[in-house]
C-alpha positions in Angstrom: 8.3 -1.9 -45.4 8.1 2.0 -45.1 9.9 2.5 -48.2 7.7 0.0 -50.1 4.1 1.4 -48.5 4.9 4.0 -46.8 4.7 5.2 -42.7 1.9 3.7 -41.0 0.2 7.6 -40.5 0.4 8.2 -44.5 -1.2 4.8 -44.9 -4.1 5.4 -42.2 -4.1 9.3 -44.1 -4.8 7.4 -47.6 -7.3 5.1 -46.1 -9.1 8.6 -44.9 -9.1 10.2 -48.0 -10.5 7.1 -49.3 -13.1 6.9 -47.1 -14.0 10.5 -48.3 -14.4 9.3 -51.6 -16.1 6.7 -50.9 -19.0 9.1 -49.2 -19.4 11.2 -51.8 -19.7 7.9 -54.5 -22.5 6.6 -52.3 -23.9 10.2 -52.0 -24.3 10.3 -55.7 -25.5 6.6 -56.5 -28.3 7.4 -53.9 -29.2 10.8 -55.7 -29.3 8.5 -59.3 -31.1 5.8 -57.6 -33.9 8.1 -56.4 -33.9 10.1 -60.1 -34.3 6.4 -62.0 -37.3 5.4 -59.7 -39.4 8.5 -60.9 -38.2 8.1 -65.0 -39.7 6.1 -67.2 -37.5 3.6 -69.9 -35.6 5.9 -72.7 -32.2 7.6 -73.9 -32.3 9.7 -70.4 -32.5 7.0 -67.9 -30.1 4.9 -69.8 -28.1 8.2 -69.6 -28.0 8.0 -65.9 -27.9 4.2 -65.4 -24.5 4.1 -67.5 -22.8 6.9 -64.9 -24.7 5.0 -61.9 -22.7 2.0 -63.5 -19.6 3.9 -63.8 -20.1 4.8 -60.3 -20.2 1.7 -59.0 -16.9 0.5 -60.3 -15.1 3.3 -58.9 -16.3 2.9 -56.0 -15.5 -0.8 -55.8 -11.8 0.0 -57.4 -11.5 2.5 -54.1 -13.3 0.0 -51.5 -10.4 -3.1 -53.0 -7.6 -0.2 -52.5 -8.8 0.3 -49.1 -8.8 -3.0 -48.1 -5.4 -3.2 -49.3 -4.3 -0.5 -47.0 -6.4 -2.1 -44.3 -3.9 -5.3 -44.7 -0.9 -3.6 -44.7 -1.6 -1.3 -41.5 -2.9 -4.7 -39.9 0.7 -6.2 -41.3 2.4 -3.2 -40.0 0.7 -3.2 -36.7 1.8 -7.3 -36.3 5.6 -6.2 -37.2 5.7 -3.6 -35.0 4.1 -6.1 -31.6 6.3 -8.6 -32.6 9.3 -6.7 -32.6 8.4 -5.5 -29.6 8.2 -8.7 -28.0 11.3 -9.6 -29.1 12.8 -6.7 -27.7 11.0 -7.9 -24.1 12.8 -10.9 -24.6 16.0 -10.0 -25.2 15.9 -7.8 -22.0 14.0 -10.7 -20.0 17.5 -12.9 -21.2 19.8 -10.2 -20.7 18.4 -9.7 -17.1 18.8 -13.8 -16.9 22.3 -13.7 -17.7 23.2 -10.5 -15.3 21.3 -12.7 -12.5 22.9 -16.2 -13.3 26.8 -14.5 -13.0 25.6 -13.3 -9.9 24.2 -16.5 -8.8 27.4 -18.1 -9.8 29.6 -15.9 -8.2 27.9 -15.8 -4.9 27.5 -20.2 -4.7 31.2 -20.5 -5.8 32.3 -18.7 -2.6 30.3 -21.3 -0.7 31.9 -24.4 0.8 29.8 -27.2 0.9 31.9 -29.3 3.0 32.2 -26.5 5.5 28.6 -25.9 5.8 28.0 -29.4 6.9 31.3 -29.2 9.5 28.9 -26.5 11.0 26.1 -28.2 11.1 27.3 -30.7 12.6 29.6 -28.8 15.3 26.6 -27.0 16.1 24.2 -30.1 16.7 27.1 -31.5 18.9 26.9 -28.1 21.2 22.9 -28.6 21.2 23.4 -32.2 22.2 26.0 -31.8 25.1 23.4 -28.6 26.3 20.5 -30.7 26.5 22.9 -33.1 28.7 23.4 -30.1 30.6 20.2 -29.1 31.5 19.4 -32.6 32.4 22.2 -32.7 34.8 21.1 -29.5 36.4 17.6 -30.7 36.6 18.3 -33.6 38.5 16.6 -33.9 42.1 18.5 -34.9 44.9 16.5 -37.7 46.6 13.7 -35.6 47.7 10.8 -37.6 49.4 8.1 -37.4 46.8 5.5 -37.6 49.5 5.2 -36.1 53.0 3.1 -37.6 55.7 0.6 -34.3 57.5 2.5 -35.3 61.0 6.4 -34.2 59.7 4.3 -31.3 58.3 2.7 -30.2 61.5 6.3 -30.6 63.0 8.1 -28.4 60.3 5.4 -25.9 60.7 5.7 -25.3 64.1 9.6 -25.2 64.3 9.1 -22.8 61.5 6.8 -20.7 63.8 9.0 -21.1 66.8 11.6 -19.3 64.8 9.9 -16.5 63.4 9.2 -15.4 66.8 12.4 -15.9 68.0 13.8 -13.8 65.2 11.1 -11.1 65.8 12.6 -11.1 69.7 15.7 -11.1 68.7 15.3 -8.0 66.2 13.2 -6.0 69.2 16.3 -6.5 71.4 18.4 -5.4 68.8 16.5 -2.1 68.0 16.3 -1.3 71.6 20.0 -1.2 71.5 19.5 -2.8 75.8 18.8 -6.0 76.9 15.8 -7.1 77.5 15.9 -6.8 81.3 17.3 -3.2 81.1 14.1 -2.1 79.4 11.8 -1.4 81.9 13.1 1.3 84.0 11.8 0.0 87.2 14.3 -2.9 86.8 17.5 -0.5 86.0 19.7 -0.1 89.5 19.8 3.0 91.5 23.3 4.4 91.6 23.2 7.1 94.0 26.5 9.0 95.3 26.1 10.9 98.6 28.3 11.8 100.9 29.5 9.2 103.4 29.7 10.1 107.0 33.6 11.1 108.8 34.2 7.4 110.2 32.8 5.7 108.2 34.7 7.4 105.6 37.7 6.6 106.9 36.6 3.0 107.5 35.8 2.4 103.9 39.1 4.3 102.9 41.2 1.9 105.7 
């Protein structure tokens, strides 16, 4: 196409130039417009009517070249989008094809067969833990209801032997029985000397 029309810039440069033209045609039919409204009919204004005339098929010769140019830019522009999208698809496809090999290499290292094996191994573990827990969960024949007398009872053995252990611990910090605690109660061991005879009784 570019060596038949040309680049698309020289094209859009021609359709310019012929837009210049085209200004200064219409510039000029205005200017012979305005001079045939002020002359009256004769040789002069027939003058100026033929180049008015003339004018106006040159400038409809440019206006049907521009058109053309118009068409083929258009044309050009439509080549250039669709190659383009062609180009967008072939790397869309290409990136297909890099993914699928992927895809097939990873899925043909997968056993099917296997992965079901471990499915079902693994709901066979779940099953025997739920068994599990349910066996630890058991109760062992506890009374599901307690009358208020066997609770009065367990509460007062129950306070009967906090205070025994609260004895027992103040014994044990004192490091002496109870009875040796108060002083008053410890024996008075008193050495003195023991008289001549009876000295010698107590040694007989």
């Amino acid at each position: 196409m570019n060596r038949l029309f040309g680049s698309k810039s020289n094209i859009e440069e021609r359709i310019s130039s012929l837009d210049v033209k085209l200004a200064k045609i219409n510039a000029e039919l205005q200017t012979y417009q305005q001079k045939l409204s002020r002359m009256r009919e004769g040789p002069g204004k027939k003058t100026i009517k033929q180049r008015a005339l003339n004018l106006l098929k040159q400038r409809r010769q440019i206006e049907a070249q521009k058109q053309q140019l118009d068409s083929q830019v258009w044309n050009m522009t439509q080549a250039q989008m669709t190659t383009d999208n062609l180009q967008n698809t072939m790397i869309t496809v290409d990136a297909m094809k890099t993914t699928n090999k992927q895809l097939k290499k990873t899925y043909g290292k997968i056993d099917v067969d296997k992965i079901e094996d471990l499915q079902d191994e693994m709901l066979d573990l779940i099953e025997k833990s739920n068994e599990l827990q349910d066996a630890l969960a058991t109760s062992y024949d506890v009374p599901d209801e307690i009358s208020e007398g066997e609770l009065d009872a367990e509460l007062e053995a129950l306070g009967d032997e906090i205070d025994y252990e609260q004895e027992l611990q103040g014994e044990i910090g004192s490091g002496l029985p109870s009875y040796l605690n108060n002083e008053s109660e410890v024996p008075q061991f008193i050495d003195e000397p023991v008289e001549g005879g009876k000295e010698k009784e107590v040694a007989s």
